[in-house]
C-alpha positions as a Python dict, from the first residue, in 0.01 Angstrom:
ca = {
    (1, 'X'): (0, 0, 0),
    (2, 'X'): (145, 375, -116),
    (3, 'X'): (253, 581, 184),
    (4, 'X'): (77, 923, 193),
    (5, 'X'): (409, 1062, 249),
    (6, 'X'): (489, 973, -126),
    (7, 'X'): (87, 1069, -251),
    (8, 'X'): (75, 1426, -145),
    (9, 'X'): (383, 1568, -318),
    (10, 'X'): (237, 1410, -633),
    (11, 'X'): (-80, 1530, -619),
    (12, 'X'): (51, 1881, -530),
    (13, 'X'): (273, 1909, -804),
    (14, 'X'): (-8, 1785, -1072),
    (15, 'X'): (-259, 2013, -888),
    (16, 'X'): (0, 2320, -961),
    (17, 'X'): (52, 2234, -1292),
    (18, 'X'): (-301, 2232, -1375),
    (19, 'X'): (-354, 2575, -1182),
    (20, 'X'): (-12, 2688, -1460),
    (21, 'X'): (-207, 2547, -1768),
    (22, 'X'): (-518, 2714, -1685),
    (23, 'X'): (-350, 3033, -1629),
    (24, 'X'): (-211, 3027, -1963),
    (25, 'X'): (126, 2884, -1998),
    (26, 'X'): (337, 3078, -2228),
    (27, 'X'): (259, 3439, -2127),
    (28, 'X'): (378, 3624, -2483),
    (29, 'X'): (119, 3436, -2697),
    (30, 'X'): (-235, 3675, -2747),
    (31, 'X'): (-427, 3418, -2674),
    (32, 'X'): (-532, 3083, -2496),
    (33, 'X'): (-585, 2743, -2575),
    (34, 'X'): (-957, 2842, -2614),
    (35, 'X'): (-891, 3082, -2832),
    (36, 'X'): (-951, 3380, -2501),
    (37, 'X'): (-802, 3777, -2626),
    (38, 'X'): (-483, 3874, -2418),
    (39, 'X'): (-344, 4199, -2355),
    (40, 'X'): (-102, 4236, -2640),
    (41, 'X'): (247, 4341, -2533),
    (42, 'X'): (369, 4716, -2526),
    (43, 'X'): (538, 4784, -2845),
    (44, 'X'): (725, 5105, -2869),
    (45, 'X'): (799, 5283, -3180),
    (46, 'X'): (1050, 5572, -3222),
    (47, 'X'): (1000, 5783, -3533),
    (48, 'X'): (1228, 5991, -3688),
    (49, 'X'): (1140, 6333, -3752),
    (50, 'X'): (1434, 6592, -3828),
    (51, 'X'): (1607, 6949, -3672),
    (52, 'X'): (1385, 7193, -3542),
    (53, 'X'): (1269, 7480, -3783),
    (54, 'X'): (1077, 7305, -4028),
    (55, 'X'): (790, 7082, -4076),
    (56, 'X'): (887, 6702, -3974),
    (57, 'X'): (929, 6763, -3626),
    (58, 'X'): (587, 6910, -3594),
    (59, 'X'): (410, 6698, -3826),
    (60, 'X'): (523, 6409, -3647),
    (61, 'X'): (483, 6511, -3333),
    (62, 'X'): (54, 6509, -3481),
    (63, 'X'): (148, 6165, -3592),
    (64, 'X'): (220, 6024, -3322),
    (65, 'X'): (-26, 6193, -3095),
    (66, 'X'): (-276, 6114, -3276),
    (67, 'X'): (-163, 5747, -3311),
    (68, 'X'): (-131, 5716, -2964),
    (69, 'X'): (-445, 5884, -2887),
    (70, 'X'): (-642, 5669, -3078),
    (71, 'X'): (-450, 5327, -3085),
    (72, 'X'): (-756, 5088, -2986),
    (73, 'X'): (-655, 4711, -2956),
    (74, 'X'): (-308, 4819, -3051),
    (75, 'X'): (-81, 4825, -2764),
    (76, 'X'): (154, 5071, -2893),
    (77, 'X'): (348, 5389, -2820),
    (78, 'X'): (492, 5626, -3065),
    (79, 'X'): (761, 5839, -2956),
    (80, 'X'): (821, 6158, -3200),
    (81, 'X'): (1243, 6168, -3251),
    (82, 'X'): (1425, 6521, -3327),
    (83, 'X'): (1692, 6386, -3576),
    (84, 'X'): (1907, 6522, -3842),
    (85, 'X'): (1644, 6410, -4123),
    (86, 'X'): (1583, 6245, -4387),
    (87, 'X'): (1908, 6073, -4483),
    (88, 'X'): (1983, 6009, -4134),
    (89, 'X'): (1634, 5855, -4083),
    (90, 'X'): (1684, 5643, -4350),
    (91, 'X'): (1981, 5477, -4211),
    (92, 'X'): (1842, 5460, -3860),
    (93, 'X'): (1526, 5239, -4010),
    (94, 'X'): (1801, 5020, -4172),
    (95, 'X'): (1985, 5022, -3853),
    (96, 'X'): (1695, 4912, -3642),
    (97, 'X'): (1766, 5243, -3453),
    (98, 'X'): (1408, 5382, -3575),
    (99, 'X'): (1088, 5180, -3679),
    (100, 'X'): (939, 5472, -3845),
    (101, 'X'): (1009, 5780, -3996),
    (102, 'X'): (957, 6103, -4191),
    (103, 'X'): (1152, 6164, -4513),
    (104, 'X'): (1153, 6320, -4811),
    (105, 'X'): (1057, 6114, -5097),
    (106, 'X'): (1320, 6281, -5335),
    (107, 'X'): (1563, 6117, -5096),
    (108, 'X'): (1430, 5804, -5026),
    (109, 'X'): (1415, 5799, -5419),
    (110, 'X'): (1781, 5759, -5431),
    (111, 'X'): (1806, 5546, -5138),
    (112, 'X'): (1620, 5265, -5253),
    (113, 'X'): (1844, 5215, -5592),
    (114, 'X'): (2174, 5322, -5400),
    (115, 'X'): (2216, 5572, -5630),
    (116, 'X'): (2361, 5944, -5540),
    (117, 'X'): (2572, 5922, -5300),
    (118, 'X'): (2383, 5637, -5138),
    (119, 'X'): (2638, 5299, -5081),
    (120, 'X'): (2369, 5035, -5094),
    (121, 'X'): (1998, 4955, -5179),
    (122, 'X'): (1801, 5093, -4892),
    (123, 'X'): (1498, 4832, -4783),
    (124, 'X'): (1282, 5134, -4689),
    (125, 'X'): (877, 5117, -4740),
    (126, 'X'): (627, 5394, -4776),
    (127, 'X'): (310, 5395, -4518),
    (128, 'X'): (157, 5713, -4605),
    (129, 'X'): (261, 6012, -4864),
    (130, 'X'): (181, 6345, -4711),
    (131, 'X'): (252, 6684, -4770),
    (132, 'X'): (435, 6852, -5059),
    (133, 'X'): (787, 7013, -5017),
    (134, 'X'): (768, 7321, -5226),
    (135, 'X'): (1123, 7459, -5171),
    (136, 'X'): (1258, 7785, -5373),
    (137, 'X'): (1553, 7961, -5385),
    (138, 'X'): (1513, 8397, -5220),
    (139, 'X'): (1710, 8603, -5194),
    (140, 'X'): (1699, 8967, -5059),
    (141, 'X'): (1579, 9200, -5320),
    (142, 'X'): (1919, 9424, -5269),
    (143, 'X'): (2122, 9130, -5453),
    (144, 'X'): (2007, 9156, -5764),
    (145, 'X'): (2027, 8776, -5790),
    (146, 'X'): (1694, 8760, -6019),
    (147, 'X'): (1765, 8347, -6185),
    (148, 'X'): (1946, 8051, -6057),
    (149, 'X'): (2182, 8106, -6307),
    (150, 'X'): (2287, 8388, -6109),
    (151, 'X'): (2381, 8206, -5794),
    (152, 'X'): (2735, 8118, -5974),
    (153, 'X'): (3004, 8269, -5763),
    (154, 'X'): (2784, 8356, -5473),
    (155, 'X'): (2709, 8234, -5097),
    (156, 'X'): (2411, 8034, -5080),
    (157, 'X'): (2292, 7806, -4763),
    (158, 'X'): (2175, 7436, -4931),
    (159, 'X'): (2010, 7302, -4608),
    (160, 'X'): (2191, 7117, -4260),
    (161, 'X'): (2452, 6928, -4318),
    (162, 'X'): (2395, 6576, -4401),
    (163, 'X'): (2058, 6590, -4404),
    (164, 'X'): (2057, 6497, -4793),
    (165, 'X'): (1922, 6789, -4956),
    (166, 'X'): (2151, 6721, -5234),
    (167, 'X'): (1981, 6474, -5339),
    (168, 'X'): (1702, 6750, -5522),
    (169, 'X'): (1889, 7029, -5508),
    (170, 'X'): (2172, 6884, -5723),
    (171, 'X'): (1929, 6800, -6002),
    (172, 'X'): (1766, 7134, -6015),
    (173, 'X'): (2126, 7279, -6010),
    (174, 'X'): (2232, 7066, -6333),
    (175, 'X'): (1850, 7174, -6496),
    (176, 'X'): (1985, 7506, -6468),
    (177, 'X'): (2335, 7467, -6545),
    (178, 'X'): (2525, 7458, -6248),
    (179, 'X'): (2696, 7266, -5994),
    (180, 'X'): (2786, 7295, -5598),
    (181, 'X'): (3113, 7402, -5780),
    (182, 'X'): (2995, 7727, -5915),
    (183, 'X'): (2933, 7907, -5598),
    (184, 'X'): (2971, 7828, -5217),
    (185, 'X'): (2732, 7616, -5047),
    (186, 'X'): (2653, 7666, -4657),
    (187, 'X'): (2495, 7421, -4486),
    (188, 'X'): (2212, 7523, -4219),
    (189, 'X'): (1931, 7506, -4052),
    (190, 'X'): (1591, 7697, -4226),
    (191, 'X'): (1607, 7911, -3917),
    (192, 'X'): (1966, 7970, -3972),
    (193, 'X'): (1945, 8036, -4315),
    (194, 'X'): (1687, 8288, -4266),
    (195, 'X'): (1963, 8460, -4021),
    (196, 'X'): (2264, 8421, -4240),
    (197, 'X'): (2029, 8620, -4531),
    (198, 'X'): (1954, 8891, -4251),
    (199, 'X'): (2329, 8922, -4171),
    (200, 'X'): (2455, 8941, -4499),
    (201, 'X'): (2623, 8637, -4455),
    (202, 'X'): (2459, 8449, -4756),
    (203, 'X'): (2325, 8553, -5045),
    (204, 'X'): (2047, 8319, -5095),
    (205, 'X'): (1894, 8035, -4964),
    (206, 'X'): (1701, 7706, -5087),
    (207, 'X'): (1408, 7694, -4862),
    (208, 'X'): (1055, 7579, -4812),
    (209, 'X'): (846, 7284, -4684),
    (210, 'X'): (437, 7252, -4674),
    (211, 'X'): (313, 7584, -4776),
    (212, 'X'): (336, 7822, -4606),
    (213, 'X'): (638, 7769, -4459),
    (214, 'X'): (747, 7963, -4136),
    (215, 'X'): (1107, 8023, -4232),
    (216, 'X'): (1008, 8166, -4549),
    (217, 'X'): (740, 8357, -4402),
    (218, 'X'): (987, 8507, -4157),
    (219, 'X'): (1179, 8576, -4424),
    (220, 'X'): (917, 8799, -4592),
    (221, 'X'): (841, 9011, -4277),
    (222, 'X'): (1180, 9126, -4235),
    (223, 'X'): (1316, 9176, -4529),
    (224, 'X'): (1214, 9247, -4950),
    (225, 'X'): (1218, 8917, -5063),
    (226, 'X'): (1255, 8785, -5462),
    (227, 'X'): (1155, 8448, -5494),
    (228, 'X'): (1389, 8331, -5777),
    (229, 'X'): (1229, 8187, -6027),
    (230, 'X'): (1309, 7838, -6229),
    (231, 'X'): (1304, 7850, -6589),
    (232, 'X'): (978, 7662, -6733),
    (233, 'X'): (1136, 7417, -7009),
    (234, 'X'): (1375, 7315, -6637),
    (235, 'X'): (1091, 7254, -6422),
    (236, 'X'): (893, 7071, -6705),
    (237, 'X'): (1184, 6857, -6782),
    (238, 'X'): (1223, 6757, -6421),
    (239, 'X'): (890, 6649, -6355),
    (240, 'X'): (907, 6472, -6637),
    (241, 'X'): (1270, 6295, -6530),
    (242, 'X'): (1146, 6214, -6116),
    (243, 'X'): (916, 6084, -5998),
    (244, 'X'): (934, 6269, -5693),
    (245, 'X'): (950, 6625, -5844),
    (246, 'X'): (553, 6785, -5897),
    (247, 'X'): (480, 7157, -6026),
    (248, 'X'): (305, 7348, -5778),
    (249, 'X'): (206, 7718, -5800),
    (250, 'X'): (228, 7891, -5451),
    (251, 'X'): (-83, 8132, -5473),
    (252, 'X'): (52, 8482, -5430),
    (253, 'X'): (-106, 8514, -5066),
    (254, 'X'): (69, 8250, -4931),
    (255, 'X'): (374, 8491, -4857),
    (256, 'X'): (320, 8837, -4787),
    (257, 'X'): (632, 8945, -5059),
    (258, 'X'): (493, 8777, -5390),
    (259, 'X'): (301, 9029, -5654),
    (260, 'X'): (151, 8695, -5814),
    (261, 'X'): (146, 8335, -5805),
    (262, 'X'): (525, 8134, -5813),
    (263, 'X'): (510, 7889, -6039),
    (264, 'X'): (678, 7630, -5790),
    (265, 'X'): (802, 7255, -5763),
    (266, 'X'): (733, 7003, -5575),
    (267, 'X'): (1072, 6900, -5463),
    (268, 'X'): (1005, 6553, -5312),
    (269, 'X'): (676, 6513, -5067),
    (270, 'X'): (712, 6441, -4724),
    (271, 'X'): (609, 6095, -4644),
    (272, 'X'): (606, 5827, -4401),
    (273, 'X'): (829, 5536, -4412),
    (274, 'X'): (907, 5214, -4242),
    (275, 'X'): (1163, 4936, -4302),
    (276, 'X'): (1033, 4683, -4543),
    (277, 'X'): (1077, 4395, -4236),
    (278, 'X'): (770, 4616, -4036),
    (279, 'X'): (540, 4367, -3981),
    (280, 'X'): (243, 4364, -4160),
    (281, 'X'): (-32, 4363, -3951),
    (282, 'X'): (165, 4700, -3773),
    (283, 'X'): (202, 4869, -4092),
    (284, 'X'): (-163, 4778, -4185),
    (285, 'X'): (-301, 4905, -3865),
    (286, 'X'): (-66, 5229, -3862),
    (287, 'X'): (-176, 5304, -4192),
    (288, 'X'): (-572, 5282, -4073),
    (289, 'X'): (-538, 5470, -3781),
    (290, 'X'): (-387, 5738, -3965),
    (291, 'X'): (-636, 5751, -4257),
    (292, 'X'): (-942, 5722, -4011),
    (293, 'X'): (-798, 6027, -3787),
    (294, 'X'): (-653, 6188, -4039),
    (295, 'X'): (-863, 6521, -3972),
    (296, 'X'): (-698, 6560, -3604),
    (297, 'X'): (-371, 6546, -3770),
    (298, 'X'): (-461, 6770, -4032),
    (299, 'X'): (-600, 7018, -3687),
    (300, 'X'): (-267, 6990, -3563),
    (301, 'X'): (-88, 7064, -3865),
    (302, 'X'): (-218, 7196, -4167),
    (303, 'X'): (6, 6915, -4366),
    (304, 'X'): (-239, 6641, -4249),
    (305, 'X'): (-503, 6758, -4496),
    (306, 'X'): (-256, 6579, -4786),
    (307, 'X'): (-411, 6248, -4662),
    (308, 'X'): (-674, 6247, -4866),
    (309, 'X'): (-820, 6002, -5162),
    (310, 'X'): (-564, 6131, -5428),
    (311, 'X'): (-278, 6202, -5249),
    (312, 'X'): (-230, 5935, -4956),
    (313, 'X'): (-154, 5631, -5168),
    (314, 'X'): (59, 5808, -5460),
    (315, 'X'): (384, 5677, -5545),
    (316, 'X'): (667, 5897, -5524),
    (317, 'X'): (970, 5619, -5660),
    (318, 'X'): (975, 5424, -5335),
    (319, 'X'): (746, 5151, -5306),
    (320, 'X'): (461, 5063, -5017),
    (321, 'X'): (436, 4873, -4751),
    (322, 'X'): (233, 4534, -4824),
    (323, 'X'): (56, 4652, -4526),
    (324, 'X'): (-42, 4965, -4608),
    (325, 'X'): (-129, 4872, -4963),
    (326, 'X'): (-367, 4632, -4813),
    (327, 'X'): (-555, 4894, -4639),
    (328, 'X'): (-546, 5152, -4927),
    (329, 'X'): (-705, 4838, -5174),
    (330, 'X'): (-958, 4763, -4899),
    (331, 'X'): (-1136, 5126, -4916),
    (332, 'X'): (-1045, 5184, -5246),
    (333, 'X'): (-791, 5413, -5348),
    (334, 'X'): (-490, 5253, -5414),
    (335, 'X'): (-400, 5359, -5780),
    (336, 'X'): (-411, 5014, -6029),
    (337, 'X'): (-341, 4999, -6351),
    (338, 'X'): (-507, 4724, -6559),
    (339, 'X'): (-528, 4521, -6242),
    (340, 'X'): (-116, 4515, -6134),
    (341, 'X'): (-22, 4585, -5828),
    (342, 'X'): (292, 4701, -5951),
    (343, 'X'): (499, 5051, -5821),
    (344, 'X'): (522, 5123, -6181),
    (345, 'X'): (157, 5072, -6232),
    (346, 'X'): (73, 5231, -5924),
    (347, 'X'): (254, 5546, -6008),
    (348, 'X'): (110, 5528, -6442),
    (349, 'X'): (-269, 5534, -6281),
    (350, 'X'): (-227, 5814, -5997),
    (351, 'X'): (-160, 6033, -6308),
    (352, 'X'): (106, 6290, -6119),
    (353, 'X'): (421, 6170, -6339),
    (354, 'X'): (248, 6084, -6668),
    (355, 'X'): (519, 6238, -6855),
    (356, 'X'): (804, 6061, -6660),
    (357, 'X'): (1043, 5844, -6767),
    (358, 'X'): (1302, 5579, -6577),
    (359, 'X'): (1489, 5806, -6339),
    (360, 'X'): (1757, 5539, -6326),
    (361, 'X'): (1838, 5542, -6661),
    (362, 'X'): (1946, 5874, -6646),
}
């Protein structure tokens, strides 16, 4: 007969192991055996955003309040990086340093094809294209400077250091006939641009952002400002080139210093990016919570009204997230052509580079 000295440690250890499986062994899984919800796990994602002065670090600041504000089942929490932009953003996603970020798509053009500058084939994705970066060269009217052409042989601020504004500025500069070569290039902030103008300091500066932007609107109330303007057959030939580039005309009272409208470009729109390893079910339910809220980012920033049925889904050269393609097919707007899912097709249908041609091949 079987001592109770050798019964009761059995039965207590099979008694806690029952009490373990009903609790739900294996604490990380979202649900049970029976198939009960969990609490999903915090998940925490930094995104990039870019120096203070422009509009990343405020439009992504709305982002991610918004995000978190309204993240439902989603146990997430977006955290709103300063950074040195774009280009640096784009290394930090391939890094695993960031899981999203804000670019510019002129930039994340080249990145993807490791092309300009770029020493590999960036696996970026886009979630979300947003607002237009209308950028310009002024000047003060006392310069004279009245064409680009003109900039040869003088001081003119090209954006911060290493934040990869050569990447659109250097085509423009060829359009027109120059190079960094032909006069000096400073590298700045769009605050300290704006000061280097007032001191003298520079001559002109390549500025600009979602319209209107506040550097160039400080610009305007302190000094005469010429908005110098890019010759037509150049800016037709460039949207024609990039995908990224778009004409834009900046209505005349956008900024208190223009007589009439400035026929403008579209120098690469701000978008959202992740790396192409994002999970998809994240990048699919980032994407809807931005589309479905996307009038308290747009109340937060005027850039959030670019999320909208022709603009949110438009391909700029860099190709979206599966995830976030599956959301923009499920209500409708993602641009097919004759049924592909293709980039290529994508960006034929959207009808905002008609004219273009392989960017690569050039």
């Amino acid at each position: 007969m079987r001592s109770r000295r050798n019964v009761l440690p059995v039965a207590f250890c099979v008694a806690s192991c029952l009490v373990l499986l009903a609790s739900g062994c294996g604490g990380d899984s979202e649900s049970d055996a029976g198939g009960a919800a969990k609490p999903k796990r915090r998940q925490f994602l930094s995104m990039g955003t870019a120096p203070v002065g422009g509009a990343f670090p405020v439009v992504g600041g709305a982002i991610a309040e918004v995000l978190n504000a309204n993240k439902g089942d989603n146990n997430w929490k977006v955290q709103a990086k300063g950074t040195k932009g774009s280009k640096a953003n784009i290394r930090d996603i391939q890094n695993d340093k960031l899981e999203l970020a804000l670019s510019n798509s002129a930039i994340s053009y080249f990145a993807v094809r490791g092309e300009s500058g770029w020493d590999k084939n960036y696996d970026i994705r886009t979630i979300v294209t947003l607002a237009p970066n209308v950028a310009m060269f002024i000047t003060k009217k006392e310069t004279g400077i009245k064409s680009i052409a003109e900039l040869k042989g003088k001081r003119v601020v090209v954006g911060p250091s290493g934040a990869g504004f050569e990447m659109f500025v250097g085509p423009l500069l060829k359009g027109h006939g120059l190079t960094y070569k032909d006069f000096s290039p400073l590298n700045n902030t769009q605050g300290g641009a704006v000061d280097l103008l007032a001191d003298g300091n520079a001559d002109a500066a390549f500025l600009g952002g979602a319209v209107p932007t506040g550097a160039v609107t400080q610009a305007c109330s302190s000094h005469d400002i010429v908005f110098i303007p890019f010759d037509a057959a150049v800016r037709s030939k460039l949207v024609a080139d990039y995908e990224f580039f778009q004409p834009f005309t900046v209505a005349k009272d956008k900024y208190s210093d223009l007589d009439e409208d400035f026929d403008g470009l579209n120098v690469g729109s701000m978008h959202l990016i992740a790396s192409a390893n994002l999970d998809d079910e994240v990048a699919y339910q980032l994407t809807k919570t931005i589309w479905e809220h996307r009038a308290e980012i747009a109340g937060k920033h005027p850039a959030g009204r670019a999320i909208n049925e022709k603009n949110a889904a438009r391909y700029t050269g860099t190709e979206f997230h599966s995830g976030a393609a599956r959301f923009y097919k499920e209500i409708g707007i993602w641009p097919e052509s004759e049924g592909a899912d293709s980039a290529a097709d994508a960006e034929k249908s959207a009808g905002d580079a008609a004219e273009s041609k392989d960017a690569k091949a050039k």
